[in-house]
C-alpha positions, 0 to 999 in steps of 0.5 A: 536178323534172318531179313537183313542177310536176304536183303539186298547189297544197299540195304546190307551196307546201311545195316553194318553200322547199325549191327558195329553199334549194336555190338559188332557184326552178326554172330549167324555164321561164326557160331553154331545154331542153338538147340530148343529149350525144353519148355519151347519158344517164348516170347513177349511179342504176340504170335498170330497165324500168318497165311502164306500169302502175309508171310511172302509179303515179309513181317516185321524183324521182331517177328519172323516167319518160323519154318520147321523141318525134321528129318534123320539126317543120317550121314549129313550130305549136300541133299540134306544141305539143299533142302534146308536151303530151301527152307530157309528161303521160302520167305524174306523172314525166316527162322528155320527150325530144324528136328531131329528124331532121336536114335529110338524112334529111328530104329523102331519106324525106318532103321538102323543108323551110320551116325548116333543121335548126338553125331546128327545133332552136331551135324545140324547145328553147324549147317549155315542155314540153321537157325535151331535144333530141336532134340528128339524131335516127335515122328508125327507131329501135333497140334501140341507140339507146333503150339509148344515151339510156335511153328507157322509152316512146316516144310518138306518134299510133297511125296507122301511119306508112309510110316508108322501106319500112315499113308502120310505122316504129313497130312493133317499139316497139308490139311491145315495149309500150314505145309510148304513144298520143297524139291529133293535133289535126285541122285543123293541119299543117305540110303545111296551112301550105304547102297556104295558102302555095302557094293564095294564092302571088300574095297573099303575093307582093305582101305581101312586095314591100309589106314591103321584099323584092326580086324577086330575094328571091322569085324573081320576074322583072322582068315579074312584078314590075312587074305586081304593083306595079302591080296594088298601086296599083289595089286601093289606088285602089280602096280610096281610091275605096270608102272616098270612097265609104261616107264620101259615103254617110255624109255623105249619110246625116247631111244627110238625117237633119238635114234631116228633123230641120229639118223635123220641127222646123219642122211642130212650131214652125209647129203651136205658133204657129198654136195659139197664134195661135187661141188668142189671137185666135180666136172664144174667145181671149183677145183677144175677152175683152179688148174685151169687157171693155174695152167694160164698164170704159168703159161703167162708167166713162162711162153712157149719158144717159136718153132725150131728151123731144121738145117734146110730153113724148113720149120721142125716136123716134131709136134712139140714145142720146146722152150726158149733158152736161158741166158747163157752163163760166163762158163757157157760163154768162155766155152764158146768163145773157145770154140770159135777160136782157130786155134780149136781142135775139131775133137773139141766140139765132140764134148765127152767124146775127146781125150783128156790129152787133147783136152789138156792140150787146147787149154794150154794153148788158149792159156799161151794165146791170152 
């Protein structure tokens, strides 16, 4: 099983028949791994000692490469996750076993733990690359307890691991060439985890009171407790005030950036209306053309009169010209017909000047006359 899901695309494509034939597709990813038995792996197909070399080469489906990796697994990361990986990886059939050391055995060789026992073997089982869990998992391994579970090779970082009195507690496996080297990832533990935990404990305290948790729940005094609520309340108002603060800022930003805009606005505007004033009234602009040109339409339209001849027949020595007489109208015309009559008294020509006797009289006259 372990083999078909390293294989490659074609081989995987002609395998999805045979596992729907076989009861649907595999179970590996949907479901948790399962936990060792107590009385260890059994099975009815021989278990010889494979080299590394036979076990690269690739074995049968019915018998798989079986790799065991312990650790503690406290606070389950991606480092954990990693090397994992690479245990199952080692070999095309792989059936990775995975031990865990319980709670005792933790606290008496390495420390106290975040997580329970019970927390790390669920941790386990639902990683991906797990295939079984064996529970309470021994600190240094014996022949025993590798004959108990069938184990080929053990896999895990080839630093020396000092603990319970051992330069390392892997050694005798090294010996035996049943060890497999894996690589750990830098700059992920579950030692790291703690190290932030404890650097910013205030932090994360205040961040747990802010979630719902008591101070009893942390392990907080009551004193404690009230001063960092009360330091919550000050970082909030200094947050309201620094985000009044850049909003202001902002709104400040906007209106001097308008007003700019206005005001470029306006020069433009102004230029355009003082352009067009010129433009229309100036030296050259459109409103000279028209006077000039309206001078000519009523210069064609009423011509100036021919210069007037003084009463020696020699032109007029006013510079000004006069204009041409209007046609005379009946009364102008009966008035001169009067005047030229013989009959016509001298003082009528004198206009104003006459007596109104004389006046009555020549009318008379003409009256007598017609």
């Amino acid at each position: 099983m372990v083999g078909r899901r390293r294989g490659s695309r074609a081989q995987r494509g002609s395998q999805q028949p045979q596992q729907q034939r076989r009861g649907g597709p595999r179970k590996t990813l949907r479901e948790p791994a399962l936990f060792a038995k107590e009385t260890g792996y059994e099975t009815e197909v021989p278990h010889e000692k494979l080299t590394i070399s036979q076990a690269k080469r690739g074995t049968p489906a019915v018998r798989p490469v079986r790799v065991y990796a312990d650790g503690i697994f406290d606070l389950f990361h991606s480092g954990h996750a990693r090397a994992l990986m690479q245990a199952k990886n080692l070999f095309p059939n792989t059936h990775l076993i995975v031990g865990v050391c319980s709670d005792e055995l933790t606290h008496k060789f390495k420390g106290y733990t975040v997580m329970t026992e019970s927390e790390r073997y669920e941790a386990l089982i639902h990683c991906r690359y797990v295939d079984e869990v064996v529970r309470d998992a021994p600190w240094t391994l014996s022949p025993e307890f590798l004959k108990k579970h069938k184990i080929d090779f053990v896999a895990h970082d080839d630093i020396p691991y000092t603990s319970a009195g051992s330069e390392d507690v892997y050694k005798h496996i090294k010996q035996a060439g049943m060890f497999v080297a894996t690589q750990r990832t830098e700059g992920i533990s579950t030692s790291d985890l703690i190290t932030r935990i404890v650097r910013d404990y205030d932090l994360y305290v205040r961040r747990n009171l802010q979630r719902g948790y008591t101070a009893s729940d942390l392990n907080v005094s009551f004193i404690r407790e009230k001063k960092i609520r009360l330091q919550n309340q000050v970082d909030r108002m200094k947050e309201t005030v620094k985000t009044v603060e850049e909003k202001s800022k902002h709104f400040v930003y906007k209106v001097e950036e308008k007003s700019q805009d206005l005001i470029h606005k306006w020069e433009e505007k102004s230029r355009e209306f003082i352009g067009n004033f010129l433009e229309m009234f100036g030296p050259d602009g459109a409103w000279h053309v028209l006077q000039e040109r309206s001078g000519r339409m009523l210069q064609a339209l009423s011509p100036y009169a021919s210069p007037a001849t003084s009463p020696r027949g020699s032109p007029s020595s006013s510079p000004t010209r006069e204009r041409s007489p209007s046609p005379p109208s009946p009364s102008s015309s009966r008035s001169s017909q009067s005047s030229r009559s013989p009959r016509s008294s001298p003082t009528s020509t004198k206009g104003a000047t006459a007596h109104p006797l004389t006046t009555l009289s020549s009318m008379s006259e003409e009256d007598d006359d017609e």
